[in-house]
C-alpha positions as CSV (number, residue, x, y, z in Angstrom):
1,X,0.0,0.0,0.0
2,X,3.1,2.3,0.8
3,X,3.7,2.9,-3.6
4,X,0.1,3.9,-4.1
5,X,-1.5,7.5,-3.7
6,X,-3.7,8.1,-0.8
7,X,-6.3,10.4,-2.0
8,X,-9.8,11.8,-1.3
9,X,-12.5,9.8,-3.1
10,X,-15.9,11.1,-3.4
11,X,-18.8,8.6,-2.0
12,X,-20.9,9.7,-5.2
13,X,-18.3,8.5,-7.5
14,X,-18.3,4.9,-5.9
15,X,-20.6,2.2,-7.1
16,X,-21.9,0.8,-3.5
17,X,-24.1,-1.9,-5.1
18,X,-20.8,-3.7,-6.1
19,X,-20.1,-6.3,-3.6
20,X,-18.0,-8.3,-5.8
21,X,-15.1,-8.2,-3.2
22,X,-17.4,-8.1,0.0
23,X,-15.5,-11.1,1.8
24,X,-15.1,-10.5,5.5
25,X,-17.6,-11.9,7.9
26,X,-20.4,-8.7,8.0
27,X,-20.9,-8.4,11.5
28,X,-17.2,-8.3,12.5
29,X,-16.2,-6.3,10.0
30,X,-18.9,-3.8,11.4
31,X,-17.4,-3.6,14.6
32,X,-13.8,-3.4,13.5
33,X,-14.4,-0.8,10.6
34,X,-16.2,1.7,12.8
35,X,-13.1,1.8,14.8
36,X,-11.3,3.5,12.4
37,X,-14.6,6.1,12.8
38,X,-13.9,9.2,14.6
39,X,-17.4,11.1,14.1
40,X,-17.4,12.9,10.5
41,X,-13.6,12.2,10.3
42,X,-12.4,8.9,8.1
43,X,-8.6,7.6,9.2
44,X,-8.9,4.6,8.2
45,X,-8.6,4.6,4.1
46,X,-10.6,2.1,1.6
47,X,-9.1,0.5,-1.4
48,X,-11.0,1.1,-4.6
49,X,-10.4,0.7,-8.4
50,X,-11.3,2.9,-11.1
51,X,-13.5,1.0,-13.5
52,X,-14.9,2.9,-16.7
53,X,-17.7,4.5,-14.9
54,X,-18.0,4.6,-11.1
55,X,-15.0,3.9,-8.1
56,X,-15.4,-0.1,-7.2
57,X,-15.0,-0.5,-3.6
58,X,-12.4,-3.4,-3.2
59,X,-11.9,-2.6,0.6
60,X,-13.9,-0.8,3.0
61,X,-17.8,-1.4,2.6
62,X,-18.9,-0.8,6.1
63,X,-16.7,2.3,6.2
64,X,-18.8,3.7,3.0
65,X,-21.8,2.7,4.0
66,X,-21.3,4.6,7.4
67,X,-20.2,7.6,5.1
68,X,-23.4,7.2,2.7
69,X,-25.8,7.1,6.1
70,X,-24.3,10.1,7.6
71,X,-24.1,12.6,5.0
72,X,-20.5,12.2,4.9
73,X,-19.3,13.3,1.0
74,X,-15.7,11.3,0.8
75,X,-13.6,9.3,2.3
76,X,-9.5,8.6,2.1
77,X,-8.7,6.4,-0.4
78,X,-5.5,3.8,-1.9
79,X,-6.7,3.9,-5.4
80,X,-6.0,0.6,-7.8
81,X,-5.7,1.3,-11.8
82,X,-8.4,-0.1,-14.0
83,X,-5.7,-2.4,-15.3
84,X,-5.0,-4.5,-12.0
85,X,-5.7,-7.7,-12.5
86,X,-8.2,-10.0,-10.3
87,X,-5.4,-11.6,-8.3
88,X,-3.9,-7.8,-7.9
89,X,-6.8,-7.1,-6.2
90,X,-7.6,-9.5,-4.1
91,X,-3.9,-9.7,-2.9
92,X,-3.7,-5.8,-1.9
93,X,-7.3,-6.3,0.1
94,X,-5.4,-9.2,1.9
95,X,-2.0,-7.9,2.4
96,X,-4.2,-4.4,3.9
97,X,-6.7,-6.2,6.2
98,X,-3.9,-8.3,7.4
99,X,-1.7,-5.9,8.4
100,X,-4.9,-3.5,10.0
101,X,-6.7,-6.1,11.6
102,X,-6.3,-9.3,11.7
103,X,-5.7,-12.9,9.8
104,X,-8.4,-14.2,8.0
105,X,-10.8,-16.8,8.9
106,X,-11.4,-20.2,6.8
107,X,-14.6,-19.0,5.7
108,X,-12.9,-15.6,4.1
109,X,-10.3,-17.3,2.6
110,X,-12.5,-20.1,1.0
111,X,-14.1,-16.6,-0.4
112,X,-10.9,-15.2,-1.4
113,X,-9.9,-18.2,-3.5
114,X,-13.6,-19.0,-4.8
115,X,-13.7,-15.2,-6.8
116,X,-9.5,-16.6,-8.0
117,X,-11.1,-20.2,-9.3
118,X,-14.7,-18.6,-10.9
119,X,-12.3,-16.1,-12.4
120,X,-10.2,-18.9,-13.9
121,X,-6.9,-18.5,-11.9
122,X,-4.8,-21.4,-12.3
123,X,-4.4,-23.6,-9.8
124,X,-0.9,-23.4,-9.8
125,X,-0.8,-19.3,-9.4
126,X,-3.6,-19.6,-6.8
127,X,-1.2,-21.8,-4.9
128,X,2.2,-19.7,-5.5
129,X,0.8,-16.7,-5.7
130,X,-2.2,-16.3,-3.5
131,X,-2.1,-18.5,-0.7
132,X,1.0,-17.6,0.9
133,X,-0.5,-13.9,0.9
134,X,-3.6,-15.2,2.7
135,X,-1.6,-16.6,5.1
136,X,-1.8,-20.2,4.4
137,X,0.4,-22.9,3.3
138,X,0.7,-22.9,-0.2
139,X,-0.6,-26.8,-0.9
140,X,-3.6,-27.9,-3.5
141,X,-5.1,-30.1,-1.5
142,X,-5.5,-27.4,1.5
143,X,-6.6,-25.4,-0.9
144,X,-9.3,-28.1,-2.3
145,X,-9.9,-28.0,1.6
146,X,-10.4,-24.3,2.0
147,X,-13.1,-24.3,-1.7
148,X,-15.2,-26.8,0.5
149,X,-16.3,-24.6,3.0
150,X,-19.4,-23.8,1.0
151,X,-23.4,-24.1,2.1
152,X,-22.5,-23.4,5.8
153,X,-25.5,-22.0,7.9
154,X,-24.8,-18.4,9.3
155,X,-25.4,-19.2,12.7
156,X,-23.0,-21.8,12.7
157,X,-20.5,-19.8,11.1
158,X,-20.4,-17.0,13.1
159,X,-20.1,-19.5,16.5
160,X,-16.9,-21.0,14.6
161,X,-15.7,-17.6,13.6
162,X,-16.1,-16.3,17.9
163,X,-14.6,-19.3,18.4
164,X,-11.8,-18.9,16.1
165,X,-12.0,-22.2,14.8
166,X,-9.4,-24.4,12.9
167,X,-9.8,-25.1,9.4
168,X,-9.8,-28.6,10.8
169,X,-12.3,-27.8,12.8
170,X,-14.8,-26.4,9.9
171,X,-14.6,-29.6,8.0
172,X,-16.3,-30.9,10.6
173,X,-19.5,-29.1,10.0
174,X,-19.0,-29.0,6.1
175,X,-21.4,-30.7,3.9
176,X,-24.1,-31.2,6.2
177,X,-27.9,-31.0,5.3
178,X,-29.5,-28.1,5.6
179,X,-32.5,-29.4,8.0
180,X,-29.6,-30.5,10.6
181,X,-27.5,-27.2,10.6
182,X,-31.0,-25.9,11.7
183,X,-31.0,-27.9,14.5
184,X,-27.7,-27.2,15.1
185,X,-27.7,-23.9,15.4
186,X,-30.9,-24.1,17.8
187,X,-28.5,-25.9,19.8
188,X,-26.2,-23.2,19.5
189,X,-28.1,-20.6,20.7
190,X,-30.0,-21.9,23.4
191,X,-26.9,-23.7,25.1
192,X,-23.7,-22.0,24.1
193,X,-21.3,-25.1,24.1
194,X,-18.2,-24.9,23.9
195,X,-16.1,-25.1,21.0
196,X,-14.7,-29.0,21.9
197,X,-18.0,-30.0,23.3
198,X,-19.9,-28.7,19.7
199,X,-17.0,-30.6,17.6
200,X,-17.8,-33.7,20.1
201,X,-21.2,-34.2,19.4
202,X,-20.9,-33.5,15.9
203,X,-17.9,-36.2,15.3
204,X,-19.9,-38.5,16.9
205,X,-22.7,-37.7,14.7
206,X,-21.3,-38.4,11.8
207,X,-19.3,-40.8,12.6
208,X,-22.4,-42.8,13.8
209,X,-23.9,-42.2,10.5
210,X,-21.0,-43.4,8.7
211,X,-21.0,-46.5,10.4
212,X,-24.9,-47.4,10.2
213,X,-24.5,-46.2,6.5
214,X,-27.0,-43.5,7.0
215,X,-27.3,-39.5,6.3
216,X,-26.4,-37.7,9.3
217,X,-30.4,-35.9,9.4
218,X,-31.9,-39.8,9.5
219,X,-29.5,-40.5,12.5
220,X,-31.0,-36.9,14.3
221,X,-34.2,-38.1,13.5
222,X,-33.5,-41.4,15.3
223,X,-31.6,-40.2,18.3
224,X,-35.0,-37.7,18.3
225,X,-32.6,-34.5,18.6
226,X,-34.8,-31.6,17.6
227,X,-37.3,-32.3,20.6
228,X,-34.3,-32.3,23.0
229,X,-32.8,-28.9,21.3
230,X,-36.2,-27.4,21.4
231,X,-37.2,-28.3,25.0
232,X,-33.9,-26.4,26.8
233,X,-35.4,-26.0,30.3
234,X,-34.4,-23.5,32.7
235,X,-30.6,-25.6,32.8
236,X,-29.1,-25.4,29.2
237,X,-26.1,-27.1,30.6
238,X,-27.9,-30.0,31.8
239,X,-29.9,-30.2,28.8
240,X,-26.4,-30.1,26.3
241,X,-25.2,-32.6,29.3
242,X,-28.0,-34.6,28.2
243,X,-27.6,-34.4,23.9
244,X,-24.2,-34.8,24.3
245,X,-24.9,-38.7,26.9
246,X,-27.7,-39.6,23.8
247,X,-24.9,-38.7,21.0
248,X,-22.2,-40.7,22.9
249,X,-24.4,-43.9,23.5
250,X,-25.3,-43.9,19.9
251,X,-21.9,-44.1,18.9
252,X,-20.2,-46.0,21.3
253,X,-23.1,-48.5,22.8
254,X,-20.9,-51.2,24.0
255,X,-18.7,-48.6,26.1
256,X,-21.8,-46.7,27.1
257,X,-23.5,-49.9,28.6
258,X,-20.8,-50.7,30.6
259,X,-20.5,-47.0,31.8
260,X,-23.9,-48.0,33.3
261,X,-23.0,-50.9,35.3
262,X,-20.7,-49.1,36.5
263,X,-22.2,-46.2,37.8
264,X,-24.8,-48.5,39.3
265,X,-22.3,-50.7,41.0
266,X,-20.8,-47.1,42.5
267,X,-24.5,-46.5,43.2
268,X,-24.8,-49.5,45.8
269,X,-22.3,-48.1,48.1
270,X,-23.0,-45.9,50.6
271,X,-20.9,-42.8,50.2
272,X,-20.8,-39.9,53.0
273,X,-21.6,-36.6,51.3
274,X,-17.7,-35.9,52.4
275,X,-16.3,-38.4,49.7
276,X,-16.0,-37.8,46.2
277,X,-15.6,-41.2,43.6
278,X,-13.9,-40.2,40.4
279,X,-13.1,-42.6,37.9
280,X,-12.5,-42.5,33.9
281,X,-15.3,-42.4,32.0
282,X,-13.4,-43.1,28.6
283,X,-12.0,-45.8,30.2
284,X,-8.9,-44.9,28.8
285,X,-6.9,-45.0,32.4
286,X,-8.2,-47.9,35.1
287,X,-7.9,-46.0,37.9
288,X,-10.3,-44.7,40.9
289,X,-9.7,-41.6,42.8
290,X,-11.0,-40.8,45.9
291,X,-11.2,-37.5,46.8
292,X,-12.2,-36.1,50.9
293,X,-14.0,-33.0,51.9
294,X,-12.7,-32.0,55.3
295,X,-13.8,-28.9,56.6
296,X,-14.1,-30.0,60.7
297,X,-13.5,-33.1,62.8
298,X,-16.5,-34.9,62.2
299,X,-15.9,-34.7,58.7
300,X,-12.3,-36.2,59.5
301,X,-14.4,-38.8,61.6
302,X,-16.7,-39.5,58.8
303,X,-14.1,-40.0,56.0
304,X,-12.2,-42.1,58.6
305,X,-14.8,-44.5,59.3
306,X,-15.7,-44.8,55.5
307,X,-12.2,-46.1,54.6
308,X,-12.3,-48.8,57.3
309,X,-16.0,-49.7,56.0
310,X,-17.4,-52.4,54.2
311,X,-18.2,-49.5,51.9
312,X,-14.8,-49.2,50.8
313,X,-13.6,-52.8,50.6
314,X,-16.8,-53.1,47.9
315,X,-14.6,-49.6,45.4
316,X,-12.5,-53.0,45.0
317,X,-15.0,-54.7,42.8
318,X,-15.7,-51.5,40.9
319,X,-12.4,-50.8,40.2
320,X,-11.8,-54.4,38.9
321,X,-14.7,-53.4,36.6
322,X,-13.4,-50.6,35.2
């Protein structure tokens, strides 16, 4: 940006219904434009490229569209020559937002290179040229990764993007029916999981569906997930708590069974409110930990005579279980 003119461009010589180059997620862009706002006074310049009529904004549409709302008559501007090619373009709005703001989510850059391919960018410049300016490894099969970011729900988006998800993670929730990402997203807004918990469920989802040979909707059909997403009580944790027990006993029944024979064998024994059983529900570590609550001597007492109980002898047989 530091070899082209910074000038003043008039908002009436812009052409604000081009949105050709509108990438960035809206509602964070909103937020980070406006920062660059200082009431009628613009610091922070757009990009735009003469074209043979109007200005095409390239960089900058929630900074002119604050302009065109408040009267404001121009704005600071790099200006790019009608000659720059697409890949010119979309590399200067890169190398600019990068440097201002931020790096770019997957979602953005599966934008960036989808205008490169429509435009019929090789494959081999997109990966050269283009993706080590976005940031990204230059490698065709990321980039293959990156173009199949498409049909995404906005709701589910914009979690991943507060989340600031891996691209790893977006596969995860790519190519999935539309009815589901509904669900989903109710899910989304009425719990707030996490970002692992939300990745959980899903992988177990699908992989669940793999394995029966079914689509992923048939399985939250089965599994009768919309009800449960749609009946979020006054305890949203308890009720994702819940999803996310029905989810794991569809995919792992064997493991979820025994899970229950254990929990009832733990059940049996009568534990003082000052004892605490904790044992591995992946079953990845055989262990049992036992954990004491003393806050007097009567709880000391109480602890005391549970270790030399029957009680006790009896977290043998559960842990031989485990």
């Amino acid at each position: 940006m530091n070899l082209l003119k910074l000038t003043n461009l008039k908002l009436k010589q812009c052409d604000l219904a081009d949105r050709t180059f509108d990438i960035f997620f809206e509602e964070l862009q909103l937020t980070r434009h406006l920062q660059s706002i200082d009431q009628s006074h613009i610091i922070y310049p757009v990009i735009a490229q003469e074209t043979e009529r109007l200005f095409r904004i390239i960089y900058g549409f929630k900074i002119a569209e604050y302009c065109s709302r408040n009267e404001i008559e121009e704005m600071p501007a790099y200006i790019l020559p009608r000659s720059s090619s697409i890949i010119s373009l979309l590399l200067h709005k890169a190398e600019y937002h990068r440097q201002r703001s931020r790096e770019l989510y997957p979602f953005e850059i599966m934008r960036f290179l989808r205008i490169l391919v429509d435009n019929n960018i090789s494959k081999e410049e997109i990966v050269k040229t283009a993706m080590p300016a976005l940031g990204i490894v230059a490698n065709e099969k990321l980039m293959g990764q990156y173009l199949s970011l498409t049909n995404i729900k906005p709701t589910i988006i914009n979690f991943l993007i507060h989340k600031n998800a891996s691209l790893k993670t977006w596969l995860v929730f790519n190519n999935i029916q539309s009815e589901a990402q509904k669900i989903f997203g109710t899910l989304i807004s009425k719990t707030k999981p996490s970002l692992s918990i939300f990745e959980e469920i899903m992988i177990n989802l699908k992989e669940t569906a793999l394995r029966d040979n079914k689509n992923l909707f048939d399985i939250i059909e089965e599994l009768r997930l919309d009800e449960q997403v749609q009946n979020v009580d006054d305890s949203p944790q308890r009720k994702l708590t819940e999803i996310r027990e029905i989810v794991f006993k569809a995919r792992y029944p064997v493991i979820s069974k025994h899970k229950e024979k254990i929990k009832e064998s733990i059940a049996k024994i009568k534990i003082p409110p000052q004892v605490k059983i904790i044992w591995d529900k992946t079953f990845e570590r055989k262990e049992i930990k036992v954990e004491f609550s003393i806050n007097s001597i009567e709880d000391f007492k109480v602890c005391s005579r549970f270790v030399s109980s029957e009680d006790f002898r009896k977290l043998k047989n559960v842990y031989e279980e485990i």
